[in-house]
C-alpha positions as CSV (number, residue, x, y, z in Angstrom):
1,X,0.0,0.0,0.0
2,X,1.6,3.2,-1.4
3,X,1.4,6.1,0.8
4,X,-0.9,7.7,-1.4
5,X,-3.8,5.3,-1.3
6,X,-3.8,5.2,2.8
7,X,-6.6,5.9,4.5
8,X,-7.0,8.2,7.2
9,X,-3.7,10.2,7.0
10,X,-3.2,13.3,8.6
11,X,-0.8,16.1,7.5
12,X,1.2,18.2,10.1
13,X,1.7,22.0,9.4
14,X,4.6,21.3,8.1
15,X,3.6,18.5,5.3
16,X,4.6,15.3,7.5
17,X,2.0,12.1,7.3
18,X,0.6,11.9,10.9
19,X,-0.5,8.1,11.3
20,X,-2.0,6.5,14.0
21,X,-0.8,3.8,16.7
22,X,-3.6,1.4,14.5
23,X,-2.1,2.7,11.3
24,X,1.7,1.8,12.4
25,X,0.6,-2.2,13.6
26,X,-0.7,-2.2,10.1
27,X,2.2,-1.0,8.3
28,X,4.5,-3.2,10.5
29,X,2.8,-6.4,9.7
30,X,2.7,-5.4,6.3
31,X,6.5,-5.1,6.7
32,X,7.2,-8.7,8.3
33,X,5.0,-10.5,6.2
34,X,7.2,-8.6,2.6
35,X,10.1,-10.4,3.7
36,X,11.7,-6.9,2.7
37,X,14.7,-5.8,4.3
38,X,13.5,-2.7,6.8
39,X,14.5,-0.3,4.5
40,X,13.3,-1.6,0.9
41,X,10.0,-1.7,2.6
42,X,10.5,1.8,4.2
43,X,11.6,3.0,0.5
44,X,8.9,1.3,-1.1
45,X,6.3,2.2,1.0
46,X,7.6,6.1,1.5
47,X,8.2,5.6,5.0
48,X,10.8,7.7,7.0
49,X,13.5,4.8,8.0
50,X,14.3,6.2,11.5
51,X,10.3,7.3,12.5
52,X,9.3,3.4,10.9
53,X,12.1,1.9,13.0
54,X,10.8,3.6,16.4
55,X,7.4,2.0,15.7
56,X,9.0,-1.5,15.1
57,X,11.1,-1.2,18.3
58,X,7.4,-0.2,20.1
59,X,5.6,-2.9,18.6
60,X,8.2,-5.7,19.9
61,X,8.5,-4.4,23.2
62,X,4.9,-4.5,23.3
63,X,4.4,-8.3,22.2
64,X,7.1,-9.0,24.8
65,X,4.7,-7.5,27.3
66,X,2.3,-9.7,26.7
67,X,3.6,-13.0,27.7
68,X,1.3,-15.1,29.9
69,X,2.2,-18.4,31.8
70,X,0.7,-21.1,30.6
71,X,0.0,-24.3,32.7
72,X,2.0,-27.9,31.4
73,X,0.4,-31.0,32.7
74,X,2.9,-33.2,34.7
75,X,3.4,-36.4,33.3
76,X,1.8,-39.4,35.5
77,X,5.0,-41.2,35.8
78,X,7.6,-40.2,39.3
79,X,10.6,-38.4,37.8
80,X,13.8,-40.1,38.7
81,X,17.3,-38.3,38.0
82,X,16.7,-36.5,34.8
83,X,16.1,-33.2,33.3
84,X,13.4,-31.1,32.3
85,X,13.7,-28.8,29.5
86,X,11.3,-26.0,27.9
87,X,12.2,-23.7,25.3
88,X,10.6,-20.5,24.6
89,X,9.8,-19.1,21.5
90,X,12.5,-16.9,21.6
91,X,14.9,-19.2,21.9
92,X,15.8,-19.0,25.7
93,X,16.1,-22.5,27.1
94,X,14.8,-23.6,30.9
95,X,16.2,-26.4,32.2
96,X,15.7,-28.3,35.5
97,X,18.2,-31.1,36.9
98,X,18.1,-33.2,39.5
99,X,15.6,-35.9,41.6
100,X,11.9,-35.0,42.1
101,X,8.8,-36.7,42.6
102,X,5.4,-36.1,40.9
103,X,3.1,-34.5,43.4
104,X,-0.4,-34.2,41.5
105,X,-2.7,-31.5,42.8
């Protein structure tokens, strides 16, 4: 979507596109699913590299805000020495050593 055919842009005083925090989650998942690099999409889409960039930075700190627990089922069997491993999507491995026994709530 070209900069001209976007709905509900605002100009500044001094000609700048004004978009909205709704606008900006748009454009950005416009931009991860392109596959563009951050500034062919930025070029190709008229964006301002630095003021798109900000808004990316927002969006992933707010997604990283959002994590919640989520509750894992215990297997039915007593552990014996082992290990327990869960990786997030982000990469970041947890991992638990050492002799424990099942205790079902």
């Amino acid at each position: 979507m070209s900069l001209e055919k976007e709905e509900g842009m605002q100009l500044t005083s001094n000609g700048h596109v004004q978009r909205s925090a709704v606008q900006w989650r748009e454009i950005i998942a416009r931009y991860r699913q392109s596959g563009l690099a951050m500034k062919e999409f930025c070029a190709q889409e008229g964006l301002t590299f630095r003021t798109f960039e900000e808004w990316e930075r927002r969006q992933r700190r707010a997604e990283r805000g959002k994590a919640q627990f989520v509750e894992v089922k215990a297997p039915s069997v007593t552990v014996s020495p082992g290990a327990v491993e869960v990786e997030f999507p982000n990469g970041v491995r947890l991992r638990v050593r050492g002799e424990a026994d099942v205790v079902h709530a």
